[in-house]
C-alpha positions as CSV (number, residue, x, y, z in Angstrom):
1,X,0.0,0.0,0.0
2,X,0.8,3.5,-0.3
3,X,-0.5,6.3,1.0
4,X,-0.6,9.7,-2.1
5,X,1.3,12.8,-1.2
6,X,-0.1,16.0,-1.6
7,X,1.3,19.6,-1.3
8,X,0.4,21.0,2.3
9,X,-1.6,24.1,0.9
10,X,-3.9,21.6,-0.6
11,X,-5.3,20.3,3.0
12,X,-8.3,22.6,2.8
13,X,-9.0,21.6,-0.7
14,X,-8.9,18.0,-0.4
15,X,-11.0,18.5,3.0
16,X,-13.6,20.1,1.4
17,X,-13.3,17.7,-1.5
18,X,-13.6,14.7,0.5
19,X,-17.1,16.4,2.4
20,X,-18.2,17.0,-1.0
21,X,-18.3,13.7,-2.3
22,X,-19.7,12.1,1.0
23,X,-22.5,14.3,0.8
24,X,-23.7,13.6,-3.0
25,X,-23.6,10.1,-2.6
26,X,-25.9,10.2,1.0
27,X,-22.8,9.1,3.1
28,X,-22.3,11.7,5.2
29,X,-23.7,9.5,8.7
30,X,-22.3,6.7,7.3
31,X,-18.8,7.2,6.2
32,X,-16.9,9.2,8.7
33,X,-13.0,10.6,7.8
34,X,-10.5,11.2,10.0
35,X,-7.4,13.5,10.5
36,X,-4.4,12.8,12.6
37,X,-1.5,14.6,13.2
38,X,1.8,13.6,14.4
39,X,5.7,15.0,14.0
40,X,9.2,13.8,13.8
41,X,11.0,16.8,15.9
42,X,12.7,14.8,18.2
43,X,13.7,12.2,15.3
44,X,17.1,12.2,13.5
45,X,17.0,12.7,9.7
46,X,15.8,9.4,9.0
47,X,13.8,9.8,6.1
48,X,10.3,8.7,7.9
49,X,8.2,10.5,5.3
50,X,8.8,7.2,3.2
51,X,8.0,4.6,5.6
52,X,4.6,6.3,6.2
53,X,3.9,6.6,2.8
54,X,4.2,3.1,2.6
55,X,2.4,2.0,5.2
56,X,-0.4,4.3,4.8
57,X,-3.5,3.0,2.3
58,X,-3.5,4.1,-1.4
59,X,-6.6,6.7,0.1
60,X,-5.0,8.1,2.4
61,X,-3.7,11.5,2.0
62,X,-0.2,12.5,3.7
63,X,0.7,16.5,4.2
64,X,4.1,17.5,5.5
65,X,5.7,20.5,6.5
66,X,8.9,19.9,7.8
67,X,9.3,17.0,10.6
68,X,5.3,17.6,10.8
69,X,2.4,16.0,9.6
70,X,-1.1,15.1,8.8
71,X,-2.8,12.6,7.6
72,X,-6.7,12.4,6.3
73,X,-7.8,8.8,6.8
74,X,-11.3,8.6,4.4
75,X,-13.8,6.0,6.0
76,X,-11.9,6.0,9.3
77,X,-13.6,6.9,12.7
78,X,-12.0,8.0,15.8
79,X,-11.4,4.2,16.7
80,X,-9.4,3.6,13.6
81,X,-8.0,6.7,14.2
82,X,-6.5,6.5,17.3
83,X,-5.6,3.0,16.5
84,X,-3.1,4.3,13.6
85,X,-2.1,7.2,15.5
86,X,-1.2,4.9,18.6
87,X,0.6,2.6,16.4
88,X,3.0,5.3,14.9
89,X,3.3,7.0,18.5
90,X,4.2,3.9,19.8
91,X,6.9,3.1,16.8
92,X,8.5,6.8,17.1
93,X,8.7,6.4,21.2
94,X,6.2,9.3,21.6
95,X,4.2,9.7,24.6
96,X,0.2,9.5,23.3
97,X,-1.6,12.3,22.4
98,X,-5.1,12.6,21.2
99,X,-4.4,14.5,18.0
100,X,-7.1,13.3,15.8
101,X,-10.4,15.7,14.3
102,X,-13.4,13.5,12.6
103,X,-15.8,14.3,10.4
104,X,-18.5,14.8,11.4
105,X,-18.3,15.2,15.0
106,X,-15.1,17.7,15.1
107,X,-16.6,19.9,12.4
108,X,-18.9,19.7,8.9
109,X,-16.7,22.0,6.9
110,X,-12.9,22.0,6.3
111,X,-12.0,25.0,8.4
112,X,-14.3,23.9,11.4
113,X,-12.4,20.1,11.6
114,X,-8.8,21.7,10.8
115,X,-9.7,24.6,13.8
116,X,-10.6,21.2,15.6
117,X,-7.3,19.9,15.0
118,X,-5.0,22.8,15.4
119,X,-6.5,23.2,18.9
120,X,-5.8,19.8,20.1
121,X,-2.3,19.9,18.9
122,X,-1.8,23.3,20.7
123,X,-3.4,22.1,23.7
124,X,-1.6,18.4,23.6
125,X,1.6,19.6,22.5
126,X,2.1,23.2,22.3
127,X,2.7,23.1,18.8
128,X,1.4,25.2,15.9
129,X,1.4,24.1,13.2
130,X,1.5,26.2,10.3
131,X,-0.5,24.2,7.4
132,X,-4.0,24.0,9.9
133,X,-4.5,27.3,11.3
134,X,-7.1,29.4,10.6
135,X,-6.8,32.1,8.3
């Protein structure tokens, strides 16, 4: 598998996108989408960017800025979420941190569920990160 990379400034877009399609075809209760966020700062320049790409699904959409990033899971919940996010906590020696937005419950637009997100890692972390915050 293989997770597609995409430019950071396209987050909103592919957000909004993703909302988009749920709602034409009716699957907006039904098919939930994740973000999680996680970063590398304490990491050495191992190129880590790779390995997630790899392990990520071929749906999956991987921003990074720097030793930062986010990752929208389509048809994930917060279960699956924190499942992944665990996992790659766990594999970088991270303490765990609840850095995950859903849709719909964390927002119904991409600027509510990024807010979400920004928030959590501010509060969790103390880290802003650039490619989420509100304009």
């Amino acid at each position: 598998m293989a997770s597609i990379v995409f430019e950071n400034r396209d987050i909103y877009a592919l957000i909004e996108h993703q909302i988009a399609l749920l709602e034409r075809f009716g699957l907006t209760d039904e098919a939930p989408f994740s973000l999680i966020y996680f970063n590398l700062d304490e990491k050495p320049d191992i190129d880590y960017a790779k390995i997630f790409h790899r392990i990520l699904r071929k749906t999956d959409a991987l921003f990074q800025s720097k030793k930062h990033f986010v990752t929208l899971l389509p048809g994930t919940d917060w279960n699956g979420a924190i499942e992944l996010l665990s996992g790659i906590q766990d594999f970088l020696g991270q303490p765990p941190h609840d850095n995950i937005a859903c849709y719909p419950e964390d927002g119904t637009n991409a600027k509510d569920i990024m807010l979400s997100l920004y928030n959590k890692i501010d509060n969790n972390c103390s880290i802003q990160v650039k490619m989420l915050k509100p304009s």
